[in-house]
N, C-alpha and C positions, 0 to 999 in steps of 0.2 A: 504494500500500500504506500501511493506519496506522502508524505510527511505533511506534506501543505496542505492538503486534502484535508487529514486529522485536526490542524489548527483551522483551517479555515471554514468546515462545514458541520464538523462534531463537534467540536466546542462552543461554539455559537448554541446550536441544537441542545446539547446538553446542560446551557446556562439557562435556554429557554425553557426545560423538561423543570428543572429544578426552582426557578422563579414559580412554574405555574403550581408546581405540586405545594411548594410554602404558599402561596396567596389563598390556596382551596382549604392547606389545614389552619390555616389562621382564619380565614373566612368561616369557615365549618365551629369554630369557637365559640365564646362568647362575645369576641369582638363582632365577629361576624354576625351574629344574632343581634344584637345592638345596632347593627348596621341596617339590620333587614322590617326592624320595628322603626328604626328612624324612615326610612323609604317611604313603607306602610304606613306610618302617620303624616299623610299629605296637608296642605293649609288647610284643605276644607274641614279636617278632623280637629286643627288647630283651632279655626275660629268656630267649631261649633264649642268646641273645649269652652274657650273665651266666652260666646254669646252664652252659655249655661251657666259659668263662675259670675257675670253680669247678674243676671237674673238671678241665682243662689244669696249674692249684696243684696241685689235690690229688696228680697225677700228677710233677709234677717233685719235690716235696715227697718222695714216694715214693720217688721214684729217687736224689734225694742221702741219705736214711738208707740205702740199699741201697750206695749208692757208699761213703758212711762203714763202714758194716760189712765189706764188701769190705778198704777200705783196712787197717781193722782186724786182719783175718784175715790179708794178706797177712804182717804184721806179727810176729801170731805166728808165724805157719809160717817165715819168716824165723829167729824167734828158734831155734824147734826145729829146723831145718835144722843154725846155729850151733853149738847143745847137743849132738847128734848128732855132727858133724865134731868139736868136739872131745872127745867119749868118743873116739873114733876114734884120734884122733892124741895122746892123754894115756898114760904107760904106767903101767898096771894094780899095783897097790899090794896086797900081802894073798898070798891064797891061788895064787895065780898060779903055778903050775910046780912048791908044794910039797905032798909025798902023805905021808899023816900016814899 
């Protein structure tokens, strides 16, 4: 066999066999799987991602002014419950038992 043959058409060839076979068992990894989820989640998965985290804010967002108004409310009815009980337990000043 030429010698120049060996450098010039199997060695090339054999740099190539051996590039392809590391890039398949690196691929075939977990690099490679990492790789193959990143692909697989296109923008459109992205911005649905995005429009749903929007909407998940806008929804807690929601519910603590709902829980602050709540708490709010509780608040007053507390106080008018207070105001109530004591009309109740206060004795009555005025017109109370005299007939004009």
């Amino acid at each position: 066999m030429d010698p120049h043959l060996i450098s010039n058409v199997f060695a090339p060839m054999a740099a190539l066999v051996l590039i392809a076979v590391s890039a398949v068992l690196v691929l075939r990894g977990p690099l490679g799987r990492a790789l193959a989820r990143r692909i697989e989640g296109s923008r459109f998965q992205d911005h649905d991602t995005a429009q749903r985290l929007e909407e998940a804010e806008a929804r807690l967002q929601s519910l603590e002014l709902t829980q602050e108004r709540m708490l709010e409310l509780e608040e007053r009815l507390d106080f008018a419950e207070r105001l109530l009980a004591r009309e109740k337990d206060s004795p009555r000043i005025g017109r109370t038992g005299v007939e004009s």
